[in-house]
C-alpha positions as CSV (number, residue, x, y, z in Angstrom):
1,X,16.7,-4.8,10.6
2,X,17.4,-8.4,9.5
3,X,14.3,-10.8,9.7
4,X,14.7,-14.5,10.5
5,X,14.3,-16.2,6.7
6,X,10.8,-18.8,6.6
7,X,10.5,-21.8,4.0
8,X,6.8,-22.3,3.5
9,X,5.8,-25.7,1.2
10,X,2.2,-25.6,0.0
11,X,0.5,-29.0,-1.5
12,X,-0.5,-28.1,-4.9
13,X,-4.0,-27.9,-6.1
14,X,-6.2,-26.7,-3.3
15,X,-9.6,-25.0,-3.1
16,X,-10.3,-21.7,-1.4
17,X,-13.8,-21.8,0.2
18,X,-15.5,-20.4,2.8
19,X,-15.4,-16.8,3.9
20,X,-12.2,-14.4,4.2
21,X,-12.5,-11.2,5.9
22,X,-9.4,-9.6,4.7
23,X,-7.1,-7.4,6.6
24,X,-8.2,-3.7,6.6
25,X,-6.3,-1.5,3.6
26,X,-3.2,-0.1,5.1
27,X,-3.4,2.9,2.1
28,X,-6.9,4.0,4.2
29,X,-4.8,3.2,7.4
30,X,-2.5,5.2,6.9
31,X,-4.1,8.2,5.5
32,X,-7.2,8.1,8.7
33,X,-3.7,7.8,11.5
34,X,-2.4,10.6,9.8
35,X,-5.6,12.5,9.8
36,X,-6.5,11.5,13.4
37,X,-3.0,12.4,15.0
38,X,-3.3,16.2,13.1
39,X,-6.7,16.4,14.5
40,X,-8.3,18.4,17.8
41,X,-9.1,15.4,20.1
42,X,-9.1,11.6,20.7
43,X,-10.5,9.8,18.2
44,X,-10.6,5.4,17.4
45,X,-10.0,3.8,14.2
46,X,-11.8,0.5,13.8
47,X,-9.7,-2.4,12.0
48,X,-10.2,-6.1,10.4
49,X,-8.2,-8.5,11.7
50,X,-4.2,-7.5,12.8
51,X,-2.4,-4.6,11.4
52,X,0.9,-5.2,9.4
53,X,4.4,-3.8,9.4
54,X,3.4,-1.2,7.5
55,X,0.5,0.3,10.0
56,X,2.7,-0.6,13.0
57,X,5.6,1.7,11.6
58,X,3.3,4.8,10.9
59,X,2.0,4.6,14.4
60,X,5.7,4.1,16.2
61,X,6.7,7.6,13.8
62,X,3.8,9.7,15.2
63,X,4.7,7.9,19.0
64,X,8.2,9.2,18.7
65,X,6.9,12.7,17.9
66,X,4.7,12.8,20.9
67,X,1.3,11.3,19.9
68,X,-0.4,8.8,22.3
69,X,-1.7,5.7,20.9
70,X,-3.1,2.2,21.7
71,X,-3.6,-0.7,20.1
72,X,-6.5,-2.9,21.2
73,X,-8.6,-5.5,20.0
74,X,-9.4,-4.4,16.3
75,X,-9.3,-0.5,17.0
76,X,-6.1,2.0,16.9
77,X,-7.3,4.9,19.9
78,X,-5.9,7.9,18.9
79,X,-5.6,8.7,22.8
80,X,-3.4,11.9,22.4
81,X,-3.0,13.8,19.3
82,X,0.0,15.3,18.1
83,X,1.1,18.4,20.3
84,X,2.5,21.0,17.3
85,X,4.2,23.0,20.8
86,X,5.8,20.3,22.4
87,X,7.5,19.2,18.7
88,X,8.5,22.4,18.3
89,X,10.2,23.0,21.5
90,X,10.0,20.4,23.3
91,X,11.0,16.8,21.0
92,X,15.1,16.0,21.7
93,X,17.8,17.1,19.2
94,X,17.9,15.1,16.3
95,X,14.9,12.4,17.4
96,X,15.0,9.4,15.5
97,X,11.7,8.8,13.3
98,X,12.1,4.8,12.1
99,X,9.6,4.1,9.1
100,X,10.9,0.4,9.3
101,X,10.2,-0.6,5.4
102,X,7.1,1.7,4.9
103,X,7.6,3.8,2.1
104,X,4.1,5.7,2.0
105,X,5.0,6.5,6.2
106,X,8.2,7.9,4.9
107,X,6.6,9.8,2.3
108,X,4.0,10.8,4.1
109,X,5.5,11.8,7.0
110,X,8.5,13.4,5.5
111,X,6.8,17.1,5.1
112,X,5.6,17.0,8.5
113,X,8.9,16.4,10.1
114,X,10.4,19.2,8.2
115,X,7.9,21.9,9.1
116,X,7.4,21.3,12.8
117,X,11.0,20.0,14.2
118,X,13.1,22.8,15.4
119,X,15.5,20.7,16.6
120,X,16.0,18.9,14.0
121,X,15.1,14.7,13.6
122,X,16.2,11.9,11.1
123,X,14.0,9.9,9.3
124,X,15.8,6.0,9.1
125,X,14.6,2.8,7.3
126,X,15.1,-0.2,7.2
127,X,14.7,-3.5,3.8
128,X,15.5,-1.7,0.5
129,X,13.6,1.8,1.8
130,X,17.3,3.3,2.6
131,X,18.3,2.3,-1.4
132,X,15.2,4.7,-2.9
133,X,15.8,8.4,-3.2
134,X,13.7,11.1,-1.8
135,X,14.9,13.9,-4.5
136,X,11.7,15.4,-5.8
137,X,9.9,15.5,-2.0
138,X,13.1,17.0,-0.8
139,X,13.3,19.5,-3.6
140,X,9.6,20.5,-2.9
141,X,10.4,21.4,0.8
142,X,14.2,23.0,0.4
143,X,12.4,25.6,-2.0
144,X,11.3,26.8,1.3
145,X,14.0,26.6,3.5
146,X,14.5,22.9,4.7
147,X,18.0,21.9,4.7
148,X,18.7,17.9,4.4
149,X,21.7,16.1,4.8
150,X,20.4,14.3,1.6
151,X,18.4,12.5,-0.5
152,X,18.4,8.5,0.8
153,X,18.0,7.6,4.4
154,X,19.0,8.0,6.6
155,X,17.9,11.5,6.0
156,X,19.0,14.7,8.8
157,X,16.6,17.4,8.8
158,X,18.9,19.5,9.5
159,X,17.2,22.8,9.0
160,X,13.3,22.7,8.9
161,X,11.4,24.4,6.8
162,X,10.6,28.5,7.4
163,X,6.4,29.1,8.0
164,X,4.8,28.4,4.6
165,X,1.8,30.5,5.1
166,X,1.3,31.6,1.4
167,X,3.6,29.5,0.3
168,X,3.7,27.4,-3.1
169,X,5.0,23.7,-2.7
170,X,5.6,22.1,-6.7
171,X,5.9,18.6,-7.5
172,X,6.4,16.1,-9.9
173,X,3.0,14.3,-10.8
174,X,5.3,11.5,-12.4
175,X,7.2,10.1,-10.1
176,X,5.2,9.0,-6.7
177,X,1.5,10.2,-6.0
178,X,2.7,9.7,-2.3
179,X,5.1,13.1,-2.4
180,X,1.4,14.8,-3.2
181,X,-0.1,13.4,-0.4
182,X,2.5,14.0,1.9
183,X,2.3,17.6,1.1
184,X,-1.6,17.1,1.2
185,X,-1.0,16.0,4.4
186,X,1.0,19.5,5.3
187,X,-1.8,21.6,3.5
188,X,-3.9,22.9,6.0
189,X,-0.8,23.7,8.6
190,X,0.1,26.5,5.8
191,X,-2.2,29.1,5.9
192,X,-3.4,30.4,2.2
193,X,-0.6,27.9,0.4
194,X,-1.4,25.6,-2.8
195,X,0.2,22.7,-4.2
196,X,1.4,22.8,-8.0
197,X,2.0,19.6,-10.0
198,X,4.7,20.1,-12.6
199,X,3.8,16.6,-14.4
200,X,0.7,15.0,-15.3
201,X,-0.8,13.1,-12.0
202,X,-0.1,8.7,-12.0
203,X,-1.6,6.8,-9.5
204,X,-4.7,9.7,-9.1
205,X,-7.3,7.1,-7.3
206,X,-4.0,6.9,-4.1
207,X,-4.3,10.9,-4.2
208,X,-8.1,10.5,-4.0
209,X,-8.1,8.0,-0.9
210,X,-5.6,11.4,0.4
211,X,-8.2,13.5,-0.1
212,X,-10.8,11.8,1.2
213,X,-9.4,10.9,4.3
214,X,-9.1,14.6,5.0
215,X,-12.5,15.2,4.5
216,X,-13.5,12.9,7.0
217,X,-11.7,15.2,9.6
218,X,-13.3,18.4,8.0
219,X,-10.6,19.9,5.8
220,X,-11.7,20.1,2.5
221,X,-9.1,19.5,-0.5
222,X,-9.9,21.4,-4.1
223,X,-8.1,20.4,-7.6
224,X,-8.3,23.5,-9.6
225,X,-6.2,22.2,-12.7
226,X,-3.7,20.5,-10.8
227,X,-3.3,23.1,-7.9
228,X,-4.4,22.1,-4.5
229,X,-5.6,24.0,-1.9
230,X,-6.9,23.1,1.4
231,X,-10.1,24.6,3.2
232,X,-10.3,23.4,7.1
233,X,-8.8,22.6,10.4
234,X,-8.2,18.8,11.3
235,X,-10.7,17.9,13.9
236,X,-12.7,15.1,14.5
237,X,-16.0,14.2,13.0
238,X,-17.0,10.8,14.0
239,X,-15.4,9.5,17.3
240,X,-15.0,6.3,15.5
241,X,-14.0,5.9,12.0
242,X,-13.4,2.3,10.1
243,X,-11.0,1.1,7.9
244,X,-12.6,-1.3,5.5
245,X,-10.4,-4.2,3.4
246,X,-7.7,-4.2,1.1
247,X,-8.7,-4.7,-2.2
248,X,-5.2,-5.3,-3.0
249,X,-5.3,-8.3,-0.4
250,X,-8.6,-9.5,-1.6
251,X,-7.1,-9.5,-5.2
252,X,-4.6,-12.5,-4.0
253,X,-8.0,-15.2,-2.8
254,X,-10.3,-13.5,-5.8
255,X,-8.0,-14.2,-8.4
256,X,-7.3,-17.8,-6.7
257,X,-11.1,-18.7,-6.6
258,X,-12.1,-22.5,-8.6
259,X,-15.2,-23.3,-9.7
260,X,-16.0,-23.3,-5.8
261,X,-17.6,-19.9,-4.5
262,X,-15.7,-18.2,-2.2
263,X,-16.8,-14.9,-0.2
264,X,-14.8,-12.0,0.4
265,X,-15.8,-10.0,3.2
266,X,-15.6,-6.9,5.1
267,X,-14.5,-4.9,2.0
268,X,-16.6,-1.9,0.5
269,X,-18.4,-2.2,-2.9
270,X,-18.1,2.1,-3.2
271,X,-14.5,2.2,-1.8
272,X,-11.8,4.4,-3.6
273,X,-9.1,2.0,-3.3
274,X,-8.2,2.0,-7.3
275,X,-7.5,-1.5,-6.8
276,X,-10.9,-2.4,-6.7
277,X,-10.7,-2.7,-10.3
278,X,-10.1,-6.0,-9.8
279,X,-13.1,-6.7,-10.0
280,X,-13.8,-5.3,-13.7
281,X,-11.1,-7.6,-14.6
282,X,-12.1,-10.9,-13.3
283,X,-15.6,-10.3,-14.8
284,X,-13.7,-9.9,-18.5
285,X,-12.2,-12.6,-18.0
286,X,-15.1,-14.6,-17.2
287,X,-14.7,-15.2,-13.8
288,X,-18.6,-14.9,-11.6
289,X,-18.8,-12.3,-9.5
290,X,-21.8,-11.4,-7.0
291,X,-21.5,-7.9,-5.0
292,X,-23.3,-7.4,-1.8
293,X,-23.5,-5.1,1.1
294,X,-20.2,-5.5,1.9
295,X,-18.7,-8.5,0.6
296,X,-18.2,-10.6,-2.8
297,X,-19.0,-14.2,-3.2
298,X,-16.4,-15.5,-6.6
299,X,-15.9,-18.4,-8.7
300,X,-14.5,-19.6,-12.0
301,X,-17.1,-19.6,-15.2
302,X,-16.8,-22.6,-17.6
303,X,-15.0,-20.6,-19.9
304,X,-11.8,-18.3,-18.7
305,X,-10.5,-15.7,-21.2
306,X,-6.7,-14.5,-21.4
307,X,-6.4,-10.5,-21.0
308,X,-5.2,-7.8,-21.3
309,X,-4.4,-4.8,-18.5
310,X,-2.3,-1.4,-18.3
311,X,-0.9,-1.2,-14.9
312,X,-0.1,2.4,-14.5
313,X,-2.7,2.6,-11.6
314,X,-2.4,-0.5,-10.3
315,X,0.9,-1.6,-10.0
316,X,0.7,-3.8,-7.0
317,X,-2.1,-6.0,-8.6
318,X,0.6,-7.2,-11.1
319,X,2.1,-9.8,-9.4
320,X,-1.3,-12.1,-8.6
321,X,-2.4,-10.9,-11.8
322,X,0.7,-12.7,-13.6
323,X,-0.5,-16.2,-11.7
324,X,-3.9,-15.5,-12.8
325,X,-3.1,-15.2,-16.6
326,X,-0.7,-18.4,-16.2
327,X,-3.8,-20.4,-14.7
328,X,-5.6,-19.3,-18.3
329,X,-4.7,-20.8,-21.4
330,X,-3.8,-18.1,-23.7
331,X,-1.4,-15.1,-24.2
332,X,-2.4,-12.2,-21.4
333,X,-0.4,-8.7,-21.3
334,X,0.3,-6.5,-18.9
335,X,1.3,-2.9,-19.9
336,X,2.7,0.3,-18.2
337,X,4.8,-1.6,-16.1
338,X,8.1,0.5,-15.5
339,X,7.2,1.3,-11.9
340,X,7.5,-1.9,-11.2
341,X,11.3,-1.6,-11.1
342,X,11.3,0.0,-7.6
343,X,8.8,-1.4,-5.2
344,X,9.7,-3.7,-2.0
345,X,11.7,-5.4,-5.3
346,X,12.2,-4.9,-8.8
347,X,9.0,-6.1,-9.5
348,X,9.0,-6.8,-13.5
349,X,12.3,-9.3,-12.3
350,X,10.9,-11.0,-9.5
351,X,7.7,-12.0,-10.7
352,X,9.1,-13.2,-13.7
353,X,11.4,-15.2,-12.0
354,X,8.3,-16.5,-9.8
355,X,6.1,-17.7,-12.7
356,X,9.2,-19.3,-14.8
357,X,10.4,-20.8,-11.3
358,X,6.9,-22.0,-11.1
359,X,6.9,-23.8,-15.1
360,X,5.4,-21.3,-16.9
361,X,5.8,-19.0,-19.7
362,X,6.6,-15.2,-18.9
363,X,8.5,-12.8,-20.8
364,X,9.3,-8.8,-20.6
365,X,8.7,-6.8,-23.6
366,X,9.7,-3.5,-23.7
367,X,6.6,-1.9,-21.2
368,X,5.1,-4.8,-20.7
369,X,5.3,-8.5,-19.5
370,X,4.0,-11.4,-21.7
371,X,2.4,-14.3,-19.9
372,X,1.9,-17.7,-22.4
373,X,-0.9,-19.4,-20.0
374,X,-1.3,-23.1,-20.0
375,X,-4.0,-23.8,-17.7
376,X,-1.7,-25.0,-15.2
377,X,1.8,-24.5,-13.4
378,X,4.3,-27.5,-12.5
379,X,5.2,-26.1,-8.9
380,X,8.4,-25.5,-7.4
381,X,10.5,-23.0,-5.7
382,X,10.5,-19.3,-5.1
383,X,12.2,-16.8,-3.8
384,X,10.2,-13.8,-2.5
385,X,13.4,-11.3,-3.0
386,X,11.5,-10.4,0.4
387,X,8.6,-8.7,-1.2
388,X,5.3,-9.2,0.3
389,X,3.1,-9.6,-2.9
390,X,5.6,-12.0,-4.3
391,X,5.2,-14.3,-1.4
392,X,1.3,-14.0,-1.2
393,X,1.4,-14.7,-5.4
394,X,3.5,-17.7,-5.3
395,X,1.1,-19.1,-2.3
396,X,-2.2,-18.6,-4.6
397,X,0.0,-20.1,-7.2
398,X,0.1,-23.2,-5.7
399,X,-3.5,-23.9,-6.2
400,X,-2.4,-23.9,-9.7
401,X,0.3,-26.2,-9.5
402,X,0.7,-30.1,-10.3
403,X,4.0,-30.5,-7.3
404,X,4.5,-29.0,-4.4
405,X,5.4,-24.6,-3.6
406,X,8.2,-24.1,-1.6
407,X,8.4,-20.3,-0.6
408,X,11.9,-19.1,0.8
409,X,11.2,-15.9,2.8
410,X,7.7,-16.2,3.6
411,X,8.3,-14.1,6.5
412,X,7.8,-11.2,4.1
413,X,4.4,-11.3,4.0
414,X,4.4,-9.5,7.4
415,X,4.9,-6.1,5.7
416,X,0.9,-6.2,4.7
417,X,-0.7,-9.2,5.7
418,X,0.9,-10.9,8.9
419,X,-2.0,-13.5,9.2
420,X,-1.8,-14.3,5.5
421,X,-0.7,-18.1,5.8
422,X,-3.1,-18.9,8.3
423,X,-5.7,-17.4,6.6
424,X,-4.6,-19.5,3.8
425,X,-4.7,-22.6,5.6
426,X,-7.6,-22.0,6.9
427,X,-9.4,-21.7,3.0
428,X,-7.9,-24.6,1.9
429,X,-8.4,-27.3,4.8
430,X,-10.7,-29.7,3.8
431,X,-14.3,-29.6,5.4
């Protein structure tokens, strides 16, 4: 699905003040919708502000197998749960399941599809989600009996899988924690079956979010040496759950804070979002940061140090993280980057090609990408290669700048944070 392309030109050294309340955490989002259409009754999911691409394309997959949900003002209602019969018996031949650009919905839902639809369905996608193979997760399933047409979208389930009860599903650790969680997801629909990772666990803290997401609708989840097995029934706890921020969002107006304090709000100071590790990282770098109930008040110290951080958790903080170390005088590294290579973009390219579009000083070094910070940036224009994060970096960028940002395909943004330039505006207009 083609978008229309947006320029956006930013003025260059702005100040972020005031208070953002950023847009609930689409990696909770999507784990509670899942969680809430598997359950025994209605249920409402509470959200900050609007809900992105992303959300909206989970919700229209579990819609087109049956579920009932509205959207109202900040809250999801879960009206009518997923009927297992009805998808069974009673879904059309071959139903269409569009996951837009969402990879985790693809993931995620990919396991589901295959063990309840008779009658076949095909999962489709849209962006560069059609160009990124599903081997491993496919694998997993055909070892007990799911047939696919293949391994890229869109992808026939052409035979689904036999009952698991007792079954054994075996994954790769390695190569996305979201094929885990998929399966997590799965879990408690096979009776006395176990997950068994083949490969060290990456990305444990997403698996974790998984995990805890089931809990809240009573199944319990146990890791016995990297062998899961699932304890519960889906059913709901709490009639209304929330969905707090996106420390990955917040990351983007943290890392763009001046010497001028700027709250963050509506996140959670004990959330399991691994990205929260921001936080550790502005604080070594000598950034001030003030926790609270459930928000963060930032600004710059006197004294900002370079850095150095190993991205193999936290892959999505990279971007913002590279305009951060090129408003820092002094060499910063970032390690552990290879899965950067196949995000919304190849990652390790585009944001290299942001920051030297931009006047700075970035280079790639076998696993890891150099930034030579200078203080400062000279402005200019970017391309988002239509990924989100590129487009939200190279618009905190701009308060680094000495000329103008100009942002081609700033319509990208949408995948995560729709309201993201107004929310920007409305940090940076002078009071």
């Amino acid at each position: 699905m083609e978008q229309n392309n947006i320029t956006k030109t930013l003025a260059p050294k702005m100040t972020l003040r005031g208070n953002v309340a950023v847009i609930s955490s689409k990696s909770e989002l999507h784990r509670l919708i899942f969680c809430a259409c598997l359950a025994d009754r209605p249920c409402t999911i509470a959200f900050n502000s609007s809900l992105s691409k992303d959300i909206e394309a989970t919700i229209s997959c579990f819609r087109a197998l049956g579920a009932q949900i509205e959207i109202g003002d900040g809250e999801i209602l879960i009206k009518k749960p997923l009927d297992f019969e009805y998808i069974q018996n009673g879904l059309e031949k071959d139903s269409e399941i569009f996951c837009n650009e969402s990879g985790s919905t693809a993931r995620f839902i990919l396991p589901l599809v295959s063990l309840l639809c008779k009658n076949g369905a095909v999962l489709t996608g849209a962006g560069k989600l059609p160009e990124r193979p599903f081997s491993d997760l496919c694998g997993s399933l055909s070892a007990h009996g799911a047939i696919f047409s293949g391994d890229k979208m869109p992808i026939k389930v052409v035979r689904n899988a036999k009952p698991c009860d007792g079954a054994t599903f075996e994954i790769s650790g390695n190569i996305s924690s979201q094929y885990l969680s998929g399966l997590l997801f799965i879990l408690p629909l096979c009776k006395n079956s176990c997950i068994r990772l083949t490969t060290p666990l990456e990305s444990a803290g997403y698996v974790d979010m998984t995990i805890d997401a089931m809990k809240k609708f009573g199944v319990d989840v146990v890791n016995n040496n990297g062998v899961y097995t699932a304890r519960g029934e889906y059913r709901v706890i709490n009639d209304k759950i929330r969905a707090f921020g996106d420390w990955s969002n917040a990351a983007f107006f943290l890392c763009g804070a001046t010497q001028e304090p700027l709250t963050v709000s509506g996140i959670d100071p004990s959330s399991l979002q691994p990205d929260k590790k921001i936080l550790d990282l502005l604080t070594s770098c000598g950034i001030i940061i003030e926790e609270k109930a459930d928000l963060v008040i930032v600004k710059r110290g006197e004294k900002i140090r370079p850095f150095s951080f190993d991205a193999g958790e936290n892959p999505d903080l990279v971007p913002i993280l590279c305009v951060l170390a090129a408003s820092i005088a002094g060499d910063s590294v970032i390690s552990n980057i290879r899965r950067l290579r196949f995000k919304e973009s190849d990652r390790v390219a585009t944001v290299i090609d942001m920051i030297s579009s931009l006047g700075g000083k970035i280079c790639e070094e076998g696993d890891c990408i150099r930034i030579c910070g200078s203080g400062k940036l000279l402005g200019g224009r970017v391309n988002s290669h239509n990924d989100h994060r590129i487009a939200m970096s190279a618009a905190i960028a701009s308060i680094f700048c000495e000329n103008d940002v100009i942002i081609d395909g700033a319509q990208a943004v949408a995948k995560s944070y729709p309201d993201f330039f107004e929310t920007f505006k409305t940090l940076t207009e002078e009071t």
